[in-house]
N, C-alpha and C positions, 0 to 999 in steps of 0.2 A: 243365190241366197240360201236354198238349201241345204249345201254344203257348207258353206260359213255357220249355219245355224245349229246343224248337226251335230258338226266338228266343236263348238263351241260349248254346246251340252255336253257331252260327249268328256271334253276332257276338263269341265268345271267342277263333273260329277265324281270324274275316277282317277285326277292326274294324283290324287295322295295315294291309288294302288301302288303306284310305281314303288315304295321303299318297301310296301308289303312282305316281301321274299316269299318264300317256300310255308304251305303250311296242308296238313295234312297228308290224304294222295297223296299229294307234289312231289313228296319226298321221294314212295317209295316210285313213283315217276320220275324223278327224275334221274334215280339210279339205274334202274332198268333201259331207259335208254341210252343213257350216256354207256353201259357198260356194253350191251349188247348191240347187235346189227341191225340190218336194215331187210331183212326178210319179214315173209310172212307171220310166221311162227315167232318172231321174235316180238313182232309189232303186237301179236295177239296176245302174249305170254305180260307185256308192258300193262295191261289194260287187269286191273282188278282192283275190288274193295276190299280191305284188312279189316273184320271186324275181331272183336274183344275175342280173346284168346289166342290169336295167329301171330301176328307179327311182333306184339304185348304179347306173352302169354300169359292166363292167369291159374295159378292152382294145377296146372300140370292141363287145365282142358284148353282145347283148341279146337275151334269150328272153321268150317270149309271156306277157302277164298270166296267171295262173290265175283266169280267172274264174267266179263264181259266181251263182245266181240266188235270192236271197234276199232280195225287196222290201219285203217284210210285216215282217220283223225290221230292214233300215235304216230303214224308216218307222217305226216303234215307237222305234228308237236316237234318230233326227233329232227325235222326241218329246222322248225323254229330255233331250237335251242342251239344246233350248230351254226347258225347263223349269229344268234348271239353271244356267241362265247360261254354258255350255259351259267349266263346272267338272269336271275330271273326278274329283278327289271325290267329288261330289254324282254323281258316272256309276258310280262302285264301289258307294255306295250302292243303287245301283239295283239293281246285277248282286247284293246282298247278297239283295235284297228276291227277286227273280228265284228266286235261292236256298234263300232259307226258303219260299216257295210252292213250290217242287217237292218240298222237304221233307216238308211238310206233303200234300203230293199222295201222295208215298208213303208216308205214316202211313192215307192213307183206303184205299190200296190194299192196306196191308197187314192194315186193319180187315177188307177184305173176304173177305181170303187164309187169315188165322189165326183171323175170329172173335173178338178180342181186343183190348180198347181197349188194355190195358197193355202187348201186345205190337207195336201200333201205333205207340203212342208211340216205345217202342226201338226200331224200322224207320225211322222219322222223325230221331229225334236219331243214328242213324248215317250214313244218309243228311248230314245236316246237319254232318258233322262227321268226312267217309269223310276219309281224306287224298289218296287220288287226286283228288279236287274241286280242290285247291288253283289248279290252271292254268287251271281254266278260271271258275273265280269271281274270283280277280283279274287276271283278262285283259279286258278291254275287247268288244275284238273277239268274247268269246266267248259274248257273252250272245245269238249267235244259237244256240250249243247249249242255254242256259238257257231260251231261250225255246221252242223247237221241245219240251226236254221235258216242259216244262209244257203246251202245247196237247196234248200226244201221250198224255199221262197224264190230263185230262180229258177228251181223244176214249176212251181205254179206259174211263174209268171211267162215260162214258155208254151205251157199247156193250156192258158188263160187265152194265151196270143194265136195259138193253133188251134183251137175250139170258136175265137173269134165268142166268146163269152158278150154277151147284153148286144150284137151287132143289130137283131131284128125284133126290137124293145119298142115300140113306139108308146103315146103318149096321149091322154087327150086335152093337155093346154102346155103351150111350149111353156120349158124355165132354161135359166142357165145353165145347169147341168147337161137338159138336153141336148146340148149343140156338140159335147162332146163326148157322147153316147157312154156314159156314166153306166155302169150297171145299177147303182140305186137309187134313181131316180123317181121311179112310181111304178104301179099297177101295168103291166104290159097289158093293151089292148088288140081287138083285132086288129089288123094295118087295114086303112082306107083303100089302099089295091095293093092286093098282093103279089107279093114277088113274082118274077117264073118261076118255074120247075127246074133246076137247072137237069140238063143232060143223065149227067153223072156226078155223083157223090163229091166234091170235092176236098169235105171233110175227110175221105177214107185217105187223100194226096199222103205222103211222109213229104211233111216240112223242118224245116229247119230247126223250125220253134219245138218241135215235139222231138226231135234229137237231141236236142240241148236238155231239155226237161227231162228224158230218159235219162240219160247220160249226169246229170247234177242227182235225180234220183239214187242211181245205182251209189256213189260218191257221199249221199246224204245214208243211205244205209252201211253203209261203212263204219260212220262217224258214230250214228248212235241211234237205240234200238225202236225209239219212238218216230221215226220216217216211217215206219212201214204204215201206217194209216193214214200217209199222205192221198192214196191212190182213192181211199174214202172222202176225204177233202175235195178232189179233183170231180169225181162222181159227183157231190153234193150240189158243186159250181156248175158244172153241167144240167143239171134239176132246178137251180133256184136262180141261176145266172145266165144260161145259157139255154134262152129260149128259142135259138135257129137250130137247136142239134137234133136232129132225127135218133130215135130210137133211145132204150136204155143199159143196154151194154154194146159198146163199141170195141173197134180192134185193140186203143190204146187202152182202156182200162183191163182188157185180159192181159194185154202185154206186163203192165207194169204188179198182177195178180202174180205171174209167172215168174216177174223179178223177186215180189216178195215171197214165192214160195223159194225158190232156188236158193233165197236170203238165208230163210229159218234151216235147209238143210246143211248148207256151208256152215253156219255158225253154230248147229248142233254136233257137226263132224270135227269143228275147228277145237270147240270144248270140252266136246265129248258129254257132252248135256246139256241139262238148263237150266239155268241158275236165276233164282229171284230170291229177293230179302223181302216177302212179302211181312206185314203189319203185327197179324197174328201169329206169326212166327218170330219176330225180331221181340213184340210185346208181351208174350206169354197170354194173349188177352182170350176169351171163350168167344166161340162162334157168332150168341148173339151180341159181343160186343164187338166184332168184326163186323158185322152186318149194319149196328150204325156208324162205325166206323167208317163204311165203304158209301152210306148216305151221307155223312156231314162231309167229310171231305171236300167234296166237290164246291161245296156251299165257301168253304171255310178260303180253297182256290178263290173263289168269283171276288171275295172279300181279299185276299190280298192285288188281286189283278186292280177290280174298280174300286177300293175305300185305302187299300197302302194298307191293308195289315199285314203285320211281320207275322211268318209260319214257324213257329216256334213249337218241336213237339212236346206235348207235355202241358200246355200254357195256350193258344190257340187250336190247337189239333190234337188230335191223340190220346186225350185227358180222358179221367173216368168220369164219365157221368155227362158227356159230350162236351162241347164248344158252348162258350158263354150266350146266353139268352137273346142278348144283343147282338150277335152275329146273325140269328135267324130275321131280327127284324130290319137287318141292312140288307138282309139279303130278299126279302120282302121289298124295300124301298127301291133298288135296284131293278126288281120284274116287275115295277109300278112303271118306272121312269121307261124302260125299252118299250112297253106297251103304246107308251105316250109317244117315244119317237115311230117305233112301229107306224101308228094311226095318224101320223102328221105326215109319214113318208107316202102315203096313201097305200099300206098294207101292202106292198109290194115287197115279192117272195124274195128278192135278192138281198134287204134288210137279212134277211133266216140265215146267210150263207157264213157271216163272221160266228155268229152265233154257235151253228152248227159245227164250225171249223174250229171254234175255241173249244166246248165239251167233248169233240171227236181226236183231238189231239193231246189233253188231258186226260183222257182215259186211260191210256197205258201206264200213266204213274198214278192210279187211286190206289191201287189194290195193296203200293210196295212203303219202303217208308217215307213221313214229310221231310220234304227239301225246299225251300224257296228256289232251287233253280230250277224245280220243276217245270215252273211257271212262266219261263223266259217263251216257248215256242206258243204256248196256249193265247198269252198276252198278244200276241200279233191280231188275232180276230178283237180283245180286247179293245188294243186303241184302236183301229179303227170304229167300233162303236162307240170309243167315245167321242173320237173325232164326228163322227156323224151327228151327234146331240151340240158339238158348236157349232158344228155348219148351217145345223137348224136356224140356231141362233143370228146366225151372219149373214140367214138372207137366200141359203144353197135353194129353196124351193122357189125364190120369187122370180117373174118374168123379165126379161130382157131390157134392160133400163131404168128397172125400178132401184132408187137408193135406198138406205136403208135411214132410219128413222134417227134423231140423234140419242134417244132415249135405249136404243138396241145399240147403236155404236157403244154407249158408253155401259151397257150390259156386257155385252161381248169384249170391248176391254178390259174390264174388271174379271172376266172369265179366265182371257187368256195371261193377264199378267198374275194372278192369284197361282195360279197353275205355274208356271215358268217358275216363279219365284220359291212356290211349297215344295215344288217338288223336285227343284234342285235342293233346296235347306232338308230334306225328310233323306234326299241319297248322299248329302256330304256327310249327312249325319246318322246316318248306316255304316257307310264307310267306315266312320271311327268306331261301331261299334263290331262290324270285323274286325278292327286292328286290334280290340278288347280280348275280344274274343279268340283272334291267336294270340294272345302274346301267351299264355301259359306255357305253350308248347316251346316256344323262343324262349323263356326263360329257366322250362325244365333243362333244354336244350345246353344252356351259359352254364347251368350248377352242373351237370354232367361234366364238361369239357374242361371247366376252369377251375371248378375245385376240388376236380379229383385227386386225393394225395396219393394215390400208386398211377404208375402208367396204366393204358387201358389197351389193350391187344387183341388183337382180331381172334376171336370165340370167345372171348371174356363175358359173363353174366351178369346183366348188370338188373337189381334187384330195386324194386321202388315201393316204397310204404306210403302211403296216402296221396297218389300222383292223381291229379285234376284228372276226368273222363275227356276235356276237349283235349290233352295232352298226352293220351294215354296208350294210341297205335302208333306214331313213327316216331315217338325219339331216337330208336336206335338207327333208323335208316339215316335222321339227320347228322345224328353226330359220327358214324361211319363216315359221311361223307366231312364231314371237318376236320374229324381224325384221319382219314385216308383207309381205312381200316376193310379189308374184305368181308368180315361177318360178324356181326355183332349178336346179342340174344339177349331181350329183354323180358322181364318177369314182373306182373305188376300184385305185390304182396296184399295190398290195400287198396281201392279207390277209395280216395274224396269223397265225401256226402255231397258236395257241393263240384258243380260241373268245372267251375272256372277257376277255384282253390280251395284248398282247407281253412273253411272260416274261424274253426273254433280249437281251439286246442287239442292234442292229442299225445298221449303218453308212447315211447317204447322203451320198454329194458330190456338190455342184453344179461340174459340170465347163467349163461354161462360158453361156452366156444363151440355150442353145436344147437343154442337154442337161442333163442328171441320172443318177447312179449310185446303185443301191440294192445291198447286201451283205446277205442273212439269216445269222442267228447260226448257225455250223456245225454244231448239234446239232438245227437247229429249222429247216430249208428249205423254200420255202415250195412251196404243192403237193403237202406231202407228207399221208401217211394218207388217213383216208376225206373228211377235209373236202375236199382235195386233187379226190380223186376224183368227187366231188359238184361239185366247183367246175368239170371239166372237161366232167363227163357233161350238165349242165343247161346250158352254153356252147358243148358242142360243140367242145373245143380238142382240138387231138389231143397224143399225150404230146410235151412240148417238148425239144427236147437242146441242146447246145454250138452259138451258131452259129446258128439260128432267128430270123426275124422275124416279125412280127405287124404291121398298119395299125390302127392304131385310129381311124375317122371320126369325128369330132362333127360331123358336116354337118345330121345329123339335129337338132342345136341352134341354130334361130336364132329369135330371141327380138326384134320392135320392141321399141323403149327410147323410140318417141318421138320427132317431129321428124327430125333425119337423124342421131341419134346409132343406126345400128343394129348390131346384132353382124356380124362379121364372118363372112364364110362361107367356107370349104375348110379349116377347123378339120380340122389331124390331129395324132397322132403313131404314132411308131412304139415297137416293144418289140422290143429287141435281146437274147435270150439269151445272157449271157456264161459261165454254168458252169450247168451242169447234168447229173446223174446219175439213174440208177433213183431213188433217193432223195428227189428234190425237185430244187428251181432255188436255186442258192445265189449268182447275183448276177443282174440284170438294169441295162440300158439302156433311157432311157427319151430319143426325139429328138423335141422339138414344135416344127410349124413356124413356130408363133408363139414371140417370147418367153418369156422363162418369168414376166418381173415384169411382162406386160400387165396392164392393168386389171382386165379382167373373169376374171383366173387366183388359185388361191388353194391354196397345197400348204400340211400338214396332215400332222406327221413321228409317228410311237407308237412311244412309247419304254415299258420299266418306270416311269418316272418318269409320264408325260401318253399321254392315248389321241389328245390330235391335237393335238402343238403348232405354230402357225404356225413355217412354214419364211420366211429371207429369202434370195428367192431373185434376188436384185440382185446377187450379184457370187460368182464361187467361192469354194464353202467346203466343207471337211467337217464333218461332224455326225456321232457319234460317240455313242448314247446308252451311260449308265453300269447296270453290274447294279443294281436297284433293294434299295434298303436297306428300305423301306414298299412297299406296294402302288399302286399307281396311283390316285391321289385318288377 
């Protein structure tokens, strides 16, 4: 029944991933490994984040890959994809499957927690079907969190089994749960006669269970960098669940200290540093705005875990002046409600241990920027807490025989069917709001490919004036791969005020065969808000005014073509600020010392109408887009 259950959540929620295709990462993933090998170095070279200025460049600056070391999961990816024909379809399906296995991982975990197949199951089909999952099951790139929590959750559930976790828990009035020695059950008491002594240790034994756990561990740090606090997880179970275990450090918790040291020196050897996008650095924001920063966060996690708020930076998180008001008092209702199950459970420590497990595994993503996929491994201690608040319900505490009332049956109905129902309707309907939310990149993507009037050749520069921020790192890697094209180099002249398109209109004239003028719409300047601010702080620009100029080099682009056709080299231009206030920049100059209708140049205008329609930029003109009647195709 669990797996009919699962499998049926599972693909009600995310069977519309499948036409998704390629978006962001993906792309430059999925060139890296299709072109390269299957070694180390290659796996680890596959694994990085492009932020604004690298793969986009903007203004001649460029900032440093965010790179990562996760070889064990682009090896597993680089699997996938040759199995599928590097269809990425047949790649969603994967990350489904990814899915319903961690699903089902927290259905055994929550067998082990509650004691309870029935309540296993509900752990499982919420798990399968939470709506914060939505980003990171149809995300590509993200099945390295999918995969880290499925090793991470069969390293627990070996080292759960080899620790023999709640075995010597007793009780002082039998329940249901009892009889199948549930770790959350109640209050551990003395036992009425105590055990023997055994001989010798039998915990220090190497079992099976604790090989497999190592071994899924080691596999789970591979994949991705937040495993390494699993061996605090383990520890905590050991403290709050695992009342027969002598002592507080054991052989296996140095052991797996020693994996994660050996971890951090490989992957500082393999990078040759260490790389984080922390907050304050991606936002340009002052220390004490970091610092509550680094307090609501965590707040703002709990609220999309237990209430389904979407983490939106900017909007939920990240914002000046912190997270809406009403967050703090959800988050207040929430440490009312666990207090209540706490105190129903009879304060028994093993309630602490999701708890514990959800803030200890969420810690290593506060400090860096918001992701809703943050949230996929933390969410494991989640549902099971909340599965524990319906089991309340359903009777998990009452004595051997006792039914339940019809006034609670139809409580607990109306619990679990509200629930099934919300929260498939809240992730089909995420779902489309990823599809929203790529499709910019898909469409800058078609205006690149289709309507460009010269052919496009591998080192060609292809230039963009008001290109949407969600569309704004891999065009070039997509359309290389449509075109077939070995290197492409993209330049982005202008972002969009607006993340998803240009809402408002926008001027440019070509002013003569080495120059260009862009006008943002007076309501919508560009630079402005936090995108604004993020685009300066990760670039390093300083605030611009009336009268500023900027060199932007492309010297760093020179591409053989072959023969003695090569690109040219002292590629520049310049950015001449023509108006600008606190507000934003409301026109710019753009001077290149090459022509503007050379060969290998290719400008790309976003209007409401097209997110990059070819510019012809052979003879002065203005270009003038109109307020959009439709949306942007």
């Amino acid at each position: 029944m669990m797996i009919a259950l699962v499998a049926l959540f599972v693909v009600t929620g995310y069977v519309q991933s499948l036409r998704f295709g390629l978006w962001f990462d993906d792309h430059s993933h999925f060139v890296h490994l299709k072109n390269d090998g299957w070694s180390h170095k290659e796996a680890v070279e596959a694994a990085y984040l492009a932020v604004p200025g690298e793969v986009m460049d903007y203004w001649g600056r460029s900032e440093s890959l965010i790179r990562y070391y996760r070889p064990v999961a682009f090896t597993l990816m680089k699997i996938e994809y040759t199995l599928a024909g590097w269809r990425p379809e047949i790649m969603h399906g994967f990350s489904m499957a990814w899915h319903f296995l961690c699903a089902m991982l927290v259905g055994s975990l929550a067998m082990r927690f509650l004691g309870s197949r029935t309540w296993a199951t509900v752990a499982a089909c919420i798990m399968a079907i939470h709506p914060a999952h939505v980003g990171t099951v149809t995300w590509i790139a993200c099945q390295t969190e999918l995969m880290t929590t499925a090793f991470q959750l069969i390293a627990l559930l070996g080292y759960s089994r080899h620790a023999r976790w709640g075995e010597r828990f007793t009780y002082p009035c039998p329940t249901i749960a009892d009889e199948s020695r549930a770790w959350i059950v109640g209050r551990p008491l003395k036992p009425t006669m105590a055990p023997p002594a055994p001989a010798s240790d039998p915990h220090r034994a190497v079992s099976p269970a604790i090989l497999l756990s190592l071994l899924c561990f080691a596999l789970a740090l591979g994949c991705r960098e937040n495993a390494v606090v699993l061996p605090v997880v383990c520890w905590l179970g050991d403290r709050l669940c695992g009342a027969g275990r002598r002592g507080w450090l054991r052989w296996e918790h140095i052991t797996m200290a020693i994996m994660v040291i050996v971890y951090l020196g490989i992957r500082h050897w393999a990078l040759q540093g260490f790389y984080s996008l922390t907050w304050d650095r991606m936002a340009g924001i002052s220390q004490f705005e970091m610092i509550r920063f680094l307090l609501d966060k965590p707040l703002v996690y709990l609220m999309g875990i237990f209430c389904y708020v979407p983490i939106i930076p900017g909007l939920t998180v990240g914002q000046a002046g912190g997270p809406p008001l009403g967050l703090y008092a959800m988050a207040a209702a929430i440490l009312a409600t666990f207090l209540v199950i706490y105190r129903l459970f009879g304060r028994g420590p093993a309630l602490l241990w999701p708890v514990a497990a959800m803030l200890v595994t969420m810690a290593p993503t506060i400090p860096i920027y918001p992701s809703s996929h943050h949230l996929y491994l933390p969410s494991v201690g989640g549902v099971i807490l909340m599965t524990s608040f319906m089991a309340l319900v359903g009777g998990i505490r009452r004595a051997p025989g006792q039914g339940l009332s019809r006034r609670r049956k139809w409580i607990l109905g109306l619990i679990l069917a509200s629930h099934a129902v919300g929260l498939t309707g809240i992730t089909v309907w995420r779902g489309y709001g990823v599809m929203i939310g790529t499709l910019p990149e898909d469409l800058v993507v078609e205006d690149v490919v289709k309507r460009s009037p010269k052919p496009i050749r591998s080192g060609d520069h292809l230039f963009f004036i008001n290109i949407p921020s969600m569309a704004a790192l891999y065009p070039s890697c997509a359309v290389r791969v449509e075109k077939g094209l070995s290197e492409l180099y993209a330049h982005a002249l202008t972002y969009a005020p607006a993340i998803l398109d240009m809402e408002d209109p926008a001027a440019l004239e070509i002013l003569d065969s080495h120059r260009l003028r862009v006008r943002a719409p007076r309501k919508s300047p560009y630079h402005q808000g936090m995108s604004g601010r993020i685009l300066r702080s990760m670039l390093n620009l300083p605030e611009l005014k009336t009268g500023d100029t900027l060199r932007a080099d492309l010297d760093r682009y020179k591409v053989e073509r072959g023969g003695d056709d090569t690109a040219s080299s002292g590629d520049w231009y310049t950015v001449i600020i023509r108006e600008a206030d606190d507000e934003g920049i409301y026109e710019l100059e753009f001077v290149f010392n090459k022509p503007l209708d050379s060969p290998d140049y290719h400008f790309y205008f976003g209007s409401p109408q097209f997110m990059a329609y070819p510019v012809d930029v052979s003879r002065p003109t203005v270009a003038a887009s109109r307020p959009a009647t439709d949306a942007a195709r």
